[in-house]
mmCIF file of the N, C-alpha and C atoms, coordinates in Angstrom:
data_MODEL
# 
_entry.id   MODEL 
# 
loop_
_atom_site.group_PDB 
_atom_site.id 
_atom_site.type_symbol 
_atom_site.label_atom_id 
_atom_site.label_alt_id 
_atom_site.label_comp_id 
_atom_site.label_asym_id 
_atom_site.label_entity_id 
_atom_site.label_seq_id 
_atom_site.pdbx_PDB_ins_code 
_atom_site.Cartn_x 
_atom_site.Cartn_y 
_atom_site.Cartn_z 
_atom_site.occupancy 
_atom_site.B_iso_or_equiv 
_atom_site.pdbx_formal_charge 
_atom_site.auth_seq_id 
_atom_site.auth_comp_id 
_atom_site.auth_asym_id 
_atom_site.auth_atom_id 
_atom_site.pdbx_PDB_model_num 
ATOM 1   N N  . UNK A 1 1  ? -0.235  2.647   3.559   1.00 0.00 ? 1  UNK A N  1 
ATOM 2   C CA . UNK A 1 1  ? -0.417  1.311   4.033   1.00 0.00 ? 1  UNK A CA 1 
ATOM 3   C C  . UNK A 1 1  ? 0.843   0.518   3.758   1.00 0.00 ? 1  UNK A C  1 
ATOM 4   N N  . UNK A 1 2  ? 1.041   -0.289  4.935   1.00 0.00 ? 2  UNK A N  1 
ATOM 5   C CA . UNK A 1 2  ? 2.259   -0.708  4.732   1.00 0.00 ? 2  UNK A CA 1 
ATOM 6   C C  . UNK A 1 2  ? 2.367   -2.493  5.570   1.00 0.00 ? 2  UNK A C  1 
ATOM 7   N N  . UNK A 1 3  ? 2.767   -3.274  4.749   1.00 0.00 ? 3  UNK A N  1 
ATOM 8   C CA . UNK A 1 3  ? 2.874   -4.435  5.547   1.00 0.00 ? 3  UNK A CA 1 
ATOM 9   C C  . UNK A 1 3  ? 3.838   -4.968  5.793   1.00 0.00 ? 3  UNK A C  1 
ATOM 10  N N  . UNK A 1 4  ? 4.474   -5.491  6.607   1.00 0.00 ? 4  UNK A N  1 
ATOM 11  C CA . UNK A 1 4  ? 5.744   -5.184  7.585   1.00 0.00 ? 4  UNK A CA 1 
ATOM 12  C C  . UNK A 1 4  ? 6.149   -6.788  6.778   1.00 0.00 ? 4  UNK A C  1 
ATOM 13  N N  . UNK A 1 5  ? 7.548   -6.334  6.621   1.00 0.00 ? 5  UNK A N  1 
ATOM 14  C CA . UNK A 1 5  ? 8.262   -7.570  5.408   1.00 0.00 ? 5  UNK A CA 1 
ATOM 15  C C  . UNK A 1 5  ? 8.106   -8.900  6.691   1.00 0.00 ? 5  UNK A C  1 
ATOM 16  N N  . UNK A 1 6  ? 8.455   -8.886  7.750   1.00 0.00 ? 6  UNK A N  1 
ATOM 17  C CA . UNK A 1 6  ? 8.321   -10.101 8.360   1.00 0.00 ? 6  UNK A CA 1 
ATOM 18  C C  . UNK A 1 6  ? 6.780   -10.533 8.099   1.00 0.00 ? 6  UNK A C  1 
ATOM 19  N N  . UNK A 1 7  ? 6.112   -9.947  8.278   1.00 0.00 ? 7  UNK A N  1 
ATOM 20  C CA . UNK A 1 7  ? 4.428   -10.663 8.081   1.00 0.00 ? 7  UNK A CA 1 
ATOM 21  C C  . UNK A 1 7  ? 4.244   -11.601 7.087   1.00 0.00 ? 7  UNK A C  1 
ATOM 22  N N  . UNK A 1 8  ? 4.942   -10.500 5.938   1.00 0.00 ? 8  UNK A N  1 
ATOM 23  C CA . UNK A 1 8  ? 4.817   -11.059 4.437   1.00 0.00 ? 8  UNK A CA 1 
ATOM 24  C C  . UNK A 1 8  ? 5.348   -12.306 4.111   1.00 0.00 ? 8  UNK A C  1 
ATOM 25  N N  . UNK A 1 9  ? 6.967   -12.405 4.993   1.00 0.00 ? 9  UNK A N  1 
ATOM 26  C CA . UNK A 1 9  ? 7.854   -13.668 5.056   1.00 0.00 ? 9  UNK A CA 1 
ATOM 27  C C  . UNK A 1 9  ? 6.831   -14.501 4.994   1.00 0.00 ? 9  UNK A C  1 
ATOM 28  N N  . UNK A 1 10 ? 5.958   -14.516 6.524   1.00 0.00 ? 10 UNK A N  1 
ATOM 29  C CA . UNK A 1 10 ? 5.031   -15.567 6.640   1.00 0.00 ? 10 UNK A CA 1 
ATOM 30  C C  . UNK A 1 10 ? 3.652   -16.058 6.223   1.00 0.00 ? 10 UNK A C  1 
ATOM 31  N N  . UNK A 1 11 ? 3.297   -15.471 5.813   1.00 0.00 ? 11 UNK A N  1 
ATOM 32  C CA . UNK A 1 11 ? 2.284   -14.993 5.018   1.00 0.00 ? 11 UNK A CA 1 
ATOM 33  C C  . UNK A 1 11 ? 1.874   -16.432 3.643   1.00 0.00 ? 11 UNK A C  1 
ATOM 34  N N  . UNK A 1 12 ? 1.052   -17.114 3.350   1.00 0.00 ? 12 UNK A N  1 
ATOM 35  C CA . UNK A 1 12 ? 0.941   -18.013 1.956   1.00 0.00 ? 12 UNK A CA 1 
ATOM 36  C C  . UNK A 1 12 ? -0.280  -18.291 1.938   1.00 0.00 ? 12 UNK A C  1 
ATOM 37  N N  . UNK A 1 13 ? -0.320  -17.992 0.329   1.00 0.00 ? 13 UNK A N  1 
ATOM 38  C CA . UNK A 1 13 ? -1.882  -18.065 -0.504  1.00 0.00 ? 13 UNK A CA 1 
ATOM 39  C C  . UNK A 1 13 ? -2.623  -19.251 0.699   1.00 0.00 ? 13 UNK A C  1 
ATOM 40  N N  . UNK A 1 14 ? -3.791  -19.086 0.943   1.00 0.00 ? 14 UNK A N  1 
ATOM 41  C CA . UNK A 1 14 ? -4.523  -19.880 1.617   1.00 0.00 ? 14 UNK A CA 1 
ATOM 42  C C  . UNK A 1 14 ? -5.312  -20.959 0.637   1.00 0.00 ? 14 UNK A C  1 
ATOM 43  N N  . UNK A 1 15 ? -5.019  -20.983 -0.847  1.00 0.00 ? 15 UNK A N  1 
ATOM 44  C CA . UNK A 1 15 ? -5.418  -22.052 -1.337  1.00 0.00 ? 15 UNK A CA 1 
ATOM 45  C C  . UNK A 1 15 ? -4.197  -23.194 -2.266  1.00 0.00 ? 15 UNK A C  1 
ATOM 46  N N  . UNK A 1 16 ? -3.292  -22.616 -2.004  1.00 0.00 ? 16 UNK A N  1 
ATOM 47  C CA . UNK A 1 16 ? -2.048  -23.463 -2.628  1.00 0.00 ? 16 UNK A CA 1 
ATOM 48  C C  . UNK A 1 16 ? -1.004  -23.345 -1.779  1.00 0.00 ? 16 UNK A C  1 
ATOM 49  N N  . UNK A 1 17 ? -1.090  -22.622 -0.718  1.00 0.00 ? 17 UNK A N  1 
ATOM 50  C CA . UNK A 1 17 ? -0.122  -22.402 0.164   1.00 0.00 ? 17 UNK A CA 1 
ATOM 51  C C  . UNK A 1 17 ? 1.523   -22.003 -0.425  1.00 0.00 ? 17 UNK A C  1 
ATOM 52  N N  . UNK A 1 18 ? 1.590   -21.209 -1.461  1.00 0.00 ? 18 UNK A N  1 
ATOM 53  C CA . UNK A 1 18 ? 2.598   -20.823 -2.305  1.00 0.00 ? 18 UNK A CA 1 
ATOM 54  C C  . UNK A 1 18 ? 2.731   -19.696 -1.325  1.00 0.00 ? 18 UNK A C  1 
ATOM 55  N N  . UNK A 1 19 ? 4.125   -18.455 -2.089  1.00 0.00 ? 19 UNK A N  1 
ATOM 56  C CA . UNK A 1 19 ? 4.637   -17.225 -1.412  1.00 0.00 ? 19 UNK A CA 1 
ATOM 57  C C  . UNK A 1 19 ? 3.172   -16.154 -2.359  1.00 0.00 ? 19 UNK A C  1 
ATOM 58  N N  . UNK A 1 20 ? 3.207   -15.222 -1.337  1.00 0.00 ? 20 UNK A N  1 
ATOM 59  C CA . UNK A 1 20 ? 2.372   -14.298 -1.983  1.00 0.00 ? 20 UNK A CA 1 
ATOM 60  C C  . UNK A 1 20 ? 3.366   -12.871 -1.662  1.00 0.00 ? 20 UNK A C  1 
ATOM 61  N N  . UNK A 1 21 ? 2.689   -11.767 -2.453  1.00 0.00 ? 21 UNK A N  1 
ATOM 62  C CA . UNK A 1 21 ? 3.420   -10.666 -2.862  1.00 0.00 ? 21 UNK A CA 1 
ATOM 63  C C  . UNK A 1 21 ? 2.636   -9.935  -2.148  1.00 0.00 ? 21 UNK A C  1 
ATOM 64  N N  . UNK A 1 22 ? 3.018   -8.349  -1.652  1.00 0.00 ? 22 UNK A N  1 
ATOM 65  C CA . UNK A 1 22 ? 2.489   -7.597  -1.334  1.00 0.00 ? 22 UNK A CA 1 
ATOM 66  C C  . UNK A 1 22 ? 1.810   -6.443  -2.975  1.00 0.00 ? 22 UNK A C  1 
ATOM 67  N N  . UNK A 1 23 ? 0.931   -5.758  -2.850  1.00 0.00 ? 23 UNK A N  1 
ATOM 68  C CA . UNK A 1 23 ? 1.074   -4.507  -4.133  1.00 0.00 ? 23 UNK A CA 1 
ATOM 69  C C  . UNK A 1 23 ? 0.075   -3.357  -3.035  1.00 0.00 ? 23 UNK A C  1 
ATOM 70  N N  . UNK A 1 24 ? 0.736   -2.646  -2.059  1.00 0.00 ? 24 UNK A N  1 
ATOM 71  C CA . UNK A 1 24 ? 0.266   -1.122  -1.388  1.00 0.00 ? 24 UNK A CA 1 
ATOM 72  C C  . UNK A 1 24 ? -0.242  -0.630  -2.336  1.00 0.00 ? 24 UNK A C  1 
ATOM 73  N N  . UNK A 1 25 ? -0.135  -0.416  -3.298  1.00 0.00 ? 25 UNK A N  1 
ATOM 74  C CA . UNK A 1 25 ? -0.794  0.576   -3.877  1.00 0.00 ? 25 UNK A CA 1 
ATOM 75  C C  . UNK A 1 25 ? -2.082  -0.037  -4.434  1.00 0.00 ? 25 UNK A C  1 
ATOM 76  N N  . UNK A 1 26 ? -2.367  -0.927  -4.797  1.00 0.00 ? 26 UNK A N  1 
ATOM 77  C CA . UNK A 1 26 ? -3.477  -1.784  -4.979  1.00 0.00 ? 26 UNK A CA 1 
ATOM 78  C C  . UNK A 1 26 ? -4.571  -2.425  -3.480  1.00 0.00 ? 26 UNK A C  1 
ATOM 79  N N  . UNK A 1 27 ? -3.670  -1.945  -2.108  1.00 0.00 ? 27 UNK A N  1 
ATOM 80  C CA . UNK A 1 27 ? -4.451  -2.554  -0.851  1.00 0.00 ? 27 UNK A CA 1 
ATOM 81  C C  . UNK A 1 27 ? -4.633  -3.877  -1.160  1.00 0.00 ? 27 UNK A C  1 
ATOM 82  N N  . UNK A 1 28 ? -3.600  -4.627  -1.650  1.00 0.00 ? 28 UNK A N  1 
ATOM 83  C CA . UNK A 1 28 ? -4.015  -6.317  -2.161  1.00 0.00 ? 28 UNK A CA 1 
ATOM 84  C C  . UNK A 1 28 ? -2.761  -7.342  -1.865  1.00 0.00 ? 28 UNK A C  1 
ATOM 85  N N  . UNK A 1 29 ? -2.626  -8.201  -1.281  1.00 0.00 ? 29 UNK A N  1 
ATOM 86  C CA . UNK A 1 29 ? -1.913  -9.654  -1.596  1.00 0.00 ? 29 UNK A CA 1 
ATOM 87  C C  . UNK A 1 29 ? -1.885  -10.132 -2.448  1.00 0.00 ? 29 UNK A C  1 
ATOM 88  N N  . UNK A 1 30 ? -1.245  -10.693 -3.213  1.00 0.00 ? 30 UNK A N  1 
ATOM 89  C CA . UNK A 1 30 ? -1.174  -11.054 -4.692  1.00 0.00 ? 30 UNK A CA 1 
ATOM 90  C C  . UNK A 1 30 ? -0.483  -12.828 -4.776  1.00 0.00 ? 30 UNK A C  1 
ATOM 91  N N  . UNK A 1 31 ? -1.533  -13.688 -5.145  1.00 0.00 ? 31 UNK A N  1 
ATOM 92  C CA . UNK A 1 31 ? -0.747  -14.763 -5.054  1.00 0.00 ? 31 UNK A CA 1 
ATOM 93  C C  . UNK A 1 31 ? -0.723  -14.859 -6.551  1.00 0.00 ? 31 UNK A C  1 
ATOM 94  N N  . UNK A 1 32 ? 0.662   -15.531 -7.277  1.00 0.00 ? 32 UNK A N  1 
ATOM 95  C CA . UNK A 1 32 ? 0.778   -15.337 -8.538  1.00 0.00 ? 32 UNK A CA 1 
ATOM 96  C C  . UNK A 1 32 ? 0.558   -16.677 -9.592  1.00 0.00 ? 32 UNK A C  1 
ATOM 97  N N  . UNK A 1 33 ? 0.428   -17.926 -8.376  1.00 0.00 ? 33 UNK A N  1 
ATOM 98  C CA . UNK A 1 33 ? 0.288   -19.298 -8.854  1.00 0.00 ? 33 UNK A CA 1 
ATOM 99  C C  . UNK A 1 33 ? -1.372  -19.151 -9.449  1.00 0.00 ? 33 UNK A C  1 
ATOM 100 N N  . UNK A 1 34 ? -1.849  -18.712 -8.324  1.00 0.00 ? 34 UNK A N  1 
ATOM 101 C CA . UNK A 1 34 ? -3.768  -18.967 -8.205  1.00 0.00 ? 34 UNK A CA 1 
ATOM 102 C C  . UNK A 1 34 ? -4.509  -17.605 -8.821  1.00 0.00 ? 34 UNK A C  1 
ATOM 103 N N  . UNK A 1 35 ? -3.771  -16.643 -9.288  1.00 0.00 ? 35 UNK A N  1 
ATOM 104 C CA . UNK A 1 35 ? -4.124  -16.044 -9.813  1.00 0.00 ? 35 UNK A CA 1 
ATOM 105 C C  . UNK A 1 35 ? -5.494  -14.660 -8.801  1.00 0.00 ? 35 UNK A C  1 
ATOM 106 N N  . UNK A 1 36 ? -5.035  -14.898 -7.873  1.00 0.00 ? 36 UNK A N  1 
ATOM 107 C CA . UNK A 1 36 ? -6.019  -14.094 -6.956  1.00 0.00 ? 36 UNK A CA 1 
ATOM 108 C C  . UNK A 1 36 ? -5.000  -13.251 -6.054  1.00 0.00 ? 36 UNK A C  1 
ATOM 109 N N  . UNK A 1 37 ? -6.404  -12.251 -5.581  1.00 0.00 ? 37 UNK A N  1 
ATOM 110 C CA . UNK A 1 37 ? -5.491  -10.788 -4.839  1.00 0.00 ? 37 UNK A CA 1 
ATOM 111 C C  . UNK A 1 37 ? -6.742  -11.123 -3.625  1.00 0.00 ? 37 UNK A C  1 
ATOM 112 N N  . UNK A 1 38 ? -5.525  -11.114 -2.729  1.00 0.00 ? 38 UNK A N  1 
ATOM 113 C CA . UNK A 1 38 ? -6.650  -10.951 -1.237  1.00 0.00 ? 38 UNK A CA 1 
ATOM 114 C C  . UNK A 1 38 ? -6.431  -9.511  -0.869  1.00 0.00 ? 38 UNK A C  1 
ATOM 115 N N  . UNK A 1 39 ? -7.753  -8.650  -0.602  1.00 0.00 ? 39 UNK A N  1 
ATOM 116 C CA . UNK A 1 39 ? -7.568  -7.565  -0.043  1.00 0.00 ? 39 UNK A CA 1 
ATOM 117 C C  . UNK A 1 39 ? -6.881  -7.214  1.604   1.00 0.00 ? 39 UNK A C  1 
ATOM 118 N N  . UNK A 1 40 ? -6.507  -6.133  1.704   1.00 0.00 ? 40 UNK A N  1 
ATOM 119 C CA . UNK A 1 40 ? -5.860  -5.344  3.068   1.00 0.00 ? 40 UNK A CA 1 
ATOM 120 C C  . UNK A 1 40 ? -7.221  -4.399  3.245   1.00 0.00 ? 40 UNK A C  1 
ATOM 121 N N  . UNK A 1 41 ? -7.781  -4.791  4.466   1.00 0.00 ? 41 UNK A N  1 
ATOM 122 C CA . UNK A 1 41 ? -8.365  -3.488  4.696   1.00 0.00 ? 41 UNK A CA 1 
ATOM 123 C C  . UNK A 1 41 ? -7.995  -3.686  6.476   1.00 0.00 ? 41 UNK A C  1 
ATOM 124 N N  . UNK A 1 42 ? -7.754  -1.601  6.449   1.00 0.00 ? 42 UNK A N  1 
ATOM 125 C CA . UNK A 1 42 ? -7.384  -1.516  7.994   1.00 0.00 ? 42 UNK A CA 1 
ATOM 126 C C  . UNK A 1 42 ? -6.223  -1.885  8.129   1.00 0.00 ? 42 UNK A C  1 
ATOM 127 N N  . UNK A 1 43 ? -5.418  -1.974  7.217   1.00 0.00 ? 43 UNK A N  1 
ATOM 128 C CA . UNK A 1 43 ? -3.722  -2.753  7.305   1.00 0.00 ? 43 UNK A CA 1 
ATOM 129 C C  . UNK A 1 43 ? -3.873  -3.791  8.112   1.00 0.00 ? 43 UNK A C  1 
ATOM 130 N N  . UNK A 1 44 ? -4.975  -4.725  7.895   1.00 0.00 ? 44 UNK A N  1 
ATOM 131 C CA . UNK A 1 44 ? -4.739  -6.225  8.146   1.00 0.00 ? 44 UNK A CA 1 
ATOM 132 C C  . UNK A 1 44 ? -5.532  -7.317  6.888   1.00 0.00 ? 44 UNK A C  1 
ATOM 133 N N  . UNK A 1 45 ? -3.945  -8.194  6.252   1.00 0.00 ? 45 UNK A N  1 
ATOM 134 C CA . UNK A 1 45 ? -4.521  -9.034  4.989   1.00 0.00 ? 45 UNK A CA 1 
ATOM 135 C C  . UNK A 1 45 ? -5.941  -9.915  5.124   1.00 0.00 ? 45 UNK A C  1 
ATOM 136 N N  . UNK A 1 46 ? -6.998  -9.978  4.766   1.00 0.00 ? 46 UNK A N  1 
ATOM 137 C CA . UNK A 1 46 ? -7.912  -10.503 4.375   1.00 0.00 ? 46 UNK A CA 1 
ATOM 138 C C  . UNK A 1 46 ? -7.553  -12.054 3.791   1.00 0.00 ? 46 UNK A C  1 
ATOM 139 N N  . UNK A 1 47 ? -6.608  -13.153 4.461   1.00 0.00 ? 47 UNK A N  1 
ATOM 140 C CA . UNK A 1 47 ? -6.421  -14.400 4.030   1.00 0.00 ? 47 UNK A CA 1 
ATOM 141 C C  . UNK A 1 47 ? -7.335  -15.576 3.538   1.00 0.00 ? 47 UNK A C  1 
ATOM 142 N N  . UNK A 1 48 ? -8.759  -15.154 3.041   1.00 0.00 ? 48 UNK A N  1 
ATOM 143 C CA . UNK A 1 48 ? -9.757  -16.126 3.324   1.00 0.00 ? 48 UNK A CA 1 
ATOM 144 C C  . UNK A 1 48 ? -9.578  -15.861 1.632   1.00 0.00 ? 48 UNK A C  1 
ATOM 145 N N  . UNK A 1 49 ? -9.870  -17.435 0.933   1.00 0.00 ? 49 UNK A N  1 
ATOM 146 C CA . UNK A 1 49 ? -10.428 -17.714 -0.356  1.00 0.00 ? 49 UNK A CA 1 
ATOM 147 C C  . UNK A 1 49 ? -11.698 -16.992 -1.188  1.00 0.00 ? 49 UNK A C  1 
ATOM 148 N N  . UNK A 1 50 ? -12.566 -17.156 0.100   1.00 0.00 ? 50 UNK A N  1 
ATOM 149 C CA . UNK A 1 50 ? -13.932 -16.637 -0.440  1.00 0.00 ? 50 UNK A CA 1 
ATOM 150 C C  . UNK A 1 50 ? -13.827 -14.617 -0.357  1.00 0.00 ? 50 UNK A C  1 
ATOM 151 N N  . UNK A 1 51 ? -13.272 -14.309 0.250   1.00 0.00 ? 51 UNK A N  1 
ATOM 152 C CA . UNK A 1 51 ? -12.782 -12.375 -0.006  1.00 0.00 ? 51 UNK A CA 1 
ATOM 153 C C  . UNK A 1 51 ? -11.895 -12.347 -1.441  1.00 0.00 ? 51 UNK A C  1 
ATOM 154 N N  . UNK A 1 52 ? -11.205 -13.462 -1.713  1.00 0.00 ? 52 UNK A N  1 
ATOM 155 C CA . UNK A 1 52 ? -10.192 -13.373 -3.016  1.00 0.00 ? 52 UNK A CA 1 
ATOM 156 C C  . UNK A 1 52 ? -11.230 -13.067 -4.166  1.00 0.00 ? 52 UNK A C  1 
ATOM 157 N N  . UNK A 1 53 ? -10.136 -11.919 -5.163  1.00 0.00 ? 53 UNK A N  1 
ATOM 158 C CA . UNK A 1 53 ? -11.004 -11.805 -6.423  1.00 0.00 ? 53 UNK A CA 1 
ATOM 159 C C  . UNK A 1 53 ? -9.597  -12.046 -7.312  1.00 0.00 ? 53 UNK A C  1 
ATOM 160 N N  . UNK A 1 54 ? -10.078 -12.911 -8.766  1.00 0.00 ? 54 UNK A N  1 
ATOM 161 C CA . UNK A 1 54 ? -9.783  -13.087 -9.414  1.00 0.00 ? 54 UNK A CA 1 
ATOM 162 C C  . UNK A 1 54 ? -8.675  -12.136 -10.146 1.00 0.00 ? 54 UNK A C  1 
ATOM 163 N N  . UNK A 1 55 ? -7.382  -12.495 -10.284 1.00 0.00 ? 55 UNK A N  1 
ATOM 164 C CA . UNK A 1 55 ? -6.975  -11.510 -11.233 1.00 0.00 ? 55 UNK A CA 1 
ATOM 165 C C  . UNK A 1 55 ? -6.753  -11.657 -12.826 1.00 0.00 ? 55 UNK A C  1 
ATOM 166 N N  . UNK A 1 56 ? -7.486  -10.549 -13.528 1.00 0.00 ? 56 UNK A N  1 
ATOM 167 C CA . UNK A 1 56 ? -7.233  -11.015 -15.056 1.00 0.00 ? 56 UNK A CA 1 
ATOM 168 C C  . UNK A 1 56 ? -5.792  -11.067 -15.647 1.00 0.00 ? 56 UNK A C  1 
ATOM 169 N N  . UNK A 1 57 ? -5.602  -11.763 -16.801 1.00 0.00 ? 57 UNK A N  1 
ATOM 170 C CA . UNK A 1 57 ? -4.467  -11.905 -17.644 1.00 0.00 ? 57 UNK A CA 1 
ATOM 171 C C  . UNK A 1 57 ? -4.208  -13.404 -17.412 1.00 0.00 ? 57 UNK A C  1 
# 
């Protein structure tokens, strides 16, 4: 799975509208302000708040 760096360019957390990260190996978006991972399924990001799960630490 792979998400194409232009997507990503455009791509921002849908609740702070910050940059988000890709992690393939996790199938996840990673926003690092809000502390949440939006899933990839089907190699297309899952941008909605309510699909976001929490990340610990």
């Amino acid at each position: 799975m792979s998400i194409r760096p232009e997507l990503l360019e455009i791509l921002a957390c849908p609740q702070c509208k910050g940059p988000v990260r890709c992690e393939p190996e996790n199938a996840r978006i990673v926003c690092d302000v809000c502390k949440l991972a939006y899933p990839i399924r089907d190699d297309i990001p899952v941008m909605l708040v309510d699909e976001a799960q929490t990340l610990s630490n």
